[in-house]
Backbone as a ProteinNet text record, in pm:
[ID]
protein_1_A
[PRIMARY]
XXXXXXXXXXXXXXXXXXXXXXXXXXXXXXXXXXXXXXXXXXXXXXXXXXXXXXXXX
[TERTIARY]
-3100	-3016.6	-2901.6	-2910.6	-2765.8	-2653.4	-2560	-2387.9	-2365.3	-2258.7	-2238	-2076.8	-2020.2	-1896.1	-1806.4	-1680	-1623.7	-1506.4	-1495.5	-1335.9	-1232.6	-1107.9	-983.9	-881.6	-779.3	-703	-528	-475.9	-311	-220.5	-225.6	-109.7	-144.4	-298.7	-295.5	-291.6	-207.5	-212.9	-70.9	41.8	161.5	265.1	242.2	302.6	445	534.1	662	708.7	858.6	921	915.4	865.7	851.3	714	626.9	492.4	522.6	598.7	636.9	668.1	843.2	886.1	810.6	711.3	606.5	519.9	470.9	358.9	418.6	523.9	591.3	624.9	685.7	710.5	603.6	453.3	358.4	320.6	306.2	290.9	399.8	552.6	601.6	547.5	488.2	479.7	392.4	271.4	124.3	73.9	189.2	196.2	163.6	49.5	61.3	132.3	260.8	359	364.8	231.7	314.9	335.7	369.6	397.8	343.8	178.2	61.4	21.6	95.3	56	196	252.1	387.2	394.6	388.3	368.2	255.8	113.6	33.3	79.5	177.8	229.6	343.6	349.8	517.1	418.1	307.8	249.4	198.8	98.6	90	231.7	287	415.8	468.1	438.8	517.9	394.7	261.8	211.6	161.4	216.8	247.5	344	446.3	571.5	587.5	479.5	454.4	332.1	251.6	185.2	250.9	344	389.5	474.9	561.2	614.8	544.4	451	362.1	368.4	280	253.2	342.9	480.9	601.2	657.4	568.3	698	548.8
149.4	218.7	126.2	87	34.5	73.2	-21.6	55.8	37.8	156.1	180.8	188.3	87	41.3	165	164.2	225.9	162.1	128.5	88.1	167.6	115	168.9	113.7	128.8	72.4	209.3	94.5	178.6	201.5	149.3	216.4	347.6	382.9	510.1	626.6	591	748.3	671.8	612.6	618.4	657.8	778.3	884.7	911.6	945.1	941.5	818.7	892.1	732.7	717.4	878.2	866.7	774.1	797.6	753.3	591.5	537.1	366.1	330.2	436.2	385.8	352.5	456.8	467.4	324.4	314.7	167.8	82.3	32.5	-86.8	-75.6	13.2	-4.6	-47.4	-15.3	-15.8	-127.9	-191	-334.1	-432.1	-348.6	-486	-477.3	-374.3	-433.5	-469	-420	-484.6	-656.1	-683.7	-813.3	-951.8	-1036.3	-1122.2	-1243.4	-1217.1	-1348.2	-1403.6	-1420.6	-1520.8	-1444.1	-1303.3	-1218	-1246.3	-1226.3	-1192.4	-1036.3	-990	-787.1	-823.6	-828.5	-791.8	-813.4	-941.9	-946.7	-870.4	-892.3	-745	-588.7	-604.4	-440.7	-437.1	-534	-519.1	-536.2	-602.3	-556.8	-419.7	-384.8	-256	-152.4	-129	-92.8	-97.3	-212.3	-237.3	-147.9	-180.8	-102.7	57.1	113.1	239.5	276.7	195.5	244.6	212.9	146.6	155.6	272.4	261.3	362.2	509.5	516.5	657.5	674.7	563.1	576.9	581.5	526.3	537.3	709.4	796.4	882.3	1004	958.6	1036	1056.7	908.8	920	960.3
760.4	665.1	623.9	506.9	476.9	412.3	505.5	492.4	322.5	285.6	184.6	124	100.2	69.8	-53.8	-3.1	-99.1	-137.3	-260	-331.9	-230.4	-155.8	-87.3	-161.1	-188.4	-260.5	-165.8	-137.7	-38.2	-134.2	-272.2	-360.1	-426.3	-417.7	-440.3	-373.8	-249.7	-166.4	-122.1	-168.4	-182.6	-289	-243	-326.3	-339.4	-193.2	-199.8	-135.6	-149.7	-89.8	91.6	116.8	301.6	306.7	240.5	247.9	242.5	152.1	114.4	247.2	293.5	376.1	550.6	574.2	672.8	646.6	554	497.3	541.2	482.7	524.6	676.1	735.6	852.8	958.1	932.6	1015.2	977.6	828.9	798.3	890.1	881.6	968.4	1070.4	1145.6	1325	1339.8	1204.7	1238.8	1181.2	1096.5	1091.8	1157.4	1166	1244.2	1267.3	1182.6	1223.2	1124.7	1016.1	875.2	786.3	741.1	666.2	574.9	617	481.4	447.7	608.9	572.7	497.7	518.2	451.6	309.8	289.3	123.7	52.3	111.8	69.3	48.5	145.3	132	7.1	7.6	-97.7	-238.4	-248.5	-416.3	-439	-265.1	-309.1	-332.1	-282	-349.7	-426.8	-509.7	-607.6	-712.1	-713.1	-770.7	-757.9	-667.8	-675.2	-704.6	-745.4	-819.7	-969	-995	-1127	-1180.6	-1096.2	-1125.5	-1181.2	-1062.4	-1071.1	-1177.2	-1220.4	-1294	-1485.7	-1486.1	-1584.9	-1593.4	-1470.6	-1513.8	-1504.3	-1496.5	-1528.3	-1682.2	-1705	-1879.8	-1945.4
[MASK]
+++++++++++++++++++++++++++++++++++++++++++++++++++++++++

């Protein structure tokens, strides 16, 4: 039987700002030292805050 992949994407289930502030925090500790989660986390962020803001105005 073969495995069956699904698109995940973390800026779309960062919704509020507890949800950002939770992401990042678990990115810093899960970080392995050269802050590649970290900068990953700060685009997704950045694009869930554009997102959201798109579908405000």
């Amino acid at each position: 039987m073969a495995e069956k992949f699904t698109r995940w994407d973390a800026s779309d289930h960062l919704k509020t700002e507890e949800d950002i502030t939770a992401y990042i925090e678990d990115c810093l500790d899960d970080d392995p030292g050269d802050g590649s989660l970290v900068r990953a986390a700060l685009g997704d962020i950045a694009k869930a805050r554009n997102l959201r803001k798109a579908n405000e105005g």
